[in-house]
N, C-alpha and C positions, 0 to 999 in steps of 0.2 A: 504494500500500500504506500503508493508515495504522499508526501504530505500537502496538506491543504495549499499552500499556496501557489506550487506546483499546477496544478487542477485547476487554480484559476484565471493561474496567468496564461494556462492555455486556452478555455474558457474566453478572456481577454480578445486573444488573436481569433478566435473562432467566431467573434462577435463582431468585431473591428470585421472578419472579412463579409460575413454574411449582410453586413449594413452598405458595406462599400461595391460589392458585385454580388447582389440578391441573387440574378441571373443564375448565377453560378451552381447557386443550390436548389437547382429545381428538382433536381435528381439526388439529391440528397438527404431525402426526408428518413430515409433508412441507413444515412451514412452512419458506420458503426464507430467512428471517432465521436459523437455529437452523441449515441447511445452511449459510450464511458462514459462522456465527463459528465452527460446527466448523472448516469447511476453512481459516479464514486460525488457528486453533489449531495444528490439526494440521502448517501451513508452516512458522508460527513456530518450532515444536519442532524441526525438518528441519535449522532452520537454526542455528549456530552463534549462541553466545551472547554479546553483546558486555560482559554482566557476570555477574551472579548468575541462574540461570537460573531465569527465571518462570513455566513451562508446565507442570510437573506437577500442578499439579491441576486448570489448563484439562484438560489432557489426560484425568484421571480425569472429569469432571464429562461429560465431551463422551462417556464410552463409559458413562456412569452413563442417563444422558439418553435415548443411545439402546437402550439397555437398555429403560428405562421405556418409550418409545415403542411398542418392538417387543413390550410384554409386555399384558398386561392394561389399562393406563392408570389403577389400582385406585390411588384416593388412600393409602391404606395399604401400598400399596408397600415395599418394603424399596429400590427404587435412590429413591426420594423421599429414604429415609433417611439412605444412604448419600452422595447430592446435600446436604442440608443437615449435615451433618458435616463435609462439603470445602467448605462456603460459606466460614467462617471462613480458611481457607488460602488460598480465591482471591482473597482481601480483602487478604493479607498478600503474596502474589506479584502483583497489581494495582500496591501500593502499590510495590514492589520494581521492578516492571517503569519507572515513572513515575522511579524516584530514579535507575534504570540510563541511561535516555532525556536525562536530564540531566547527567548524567555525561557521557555523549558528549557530548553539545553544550557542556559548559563551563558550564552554568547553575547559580547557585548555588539551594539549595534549604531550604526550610524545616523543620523535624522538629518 
């Protein structure tokens, strides 16, 4: 199991791409990279938190997503909308998840 913020930083890239060439992901509603990072989301969330808890808005983005999936695939979308309005929070629970992961481990940290 790699660690949360891993997961989200790729999450990140997976959302940055799917906002920038929608196109792209027409055929992708079964893509099995976008099936992990839901499911180790969704684990994450299950599971207890060892500080500031990082997942809500993996957790919104991943039911945005598949929203979009399941809908039209229409780049004017309103869950496209709603996906880039929670990009900026995954960016800030990413960074959170990263400073929590060293906390545990004792590692000092930069800001």
């Amino acid at each position: 199991m790699r660690p949360l913020s891993q997961t989200l930083t790729e999450l990140i890239g997976f959302t940055e791409e799917l906002l920038t060439k929608p196109a792209r992901h027409h055929g992708l509603a079964a893509d099995t990279r976008f099936a992990l990072l839901a499911q180790e989301i969704r684990d994450a969330d299950k599971r207890p938190a060892e500080g500031i808890r990082c997942t809500s808005s993996g957790v919104a983005i991943v039911a945005c997503t598949e929203s979009y999936f399941a809908g039209e695939l229409d780049p004017t979308s309103r869950w496209l909308g709603a996906i880039g309005g929670l990009l900026p929070l995954l960016r800030g629970e990413a960074w959170q998840a990263m400073r929590n992961e060293k906390d545990a481990s004792g590692e000092a940290y930069r800001r």
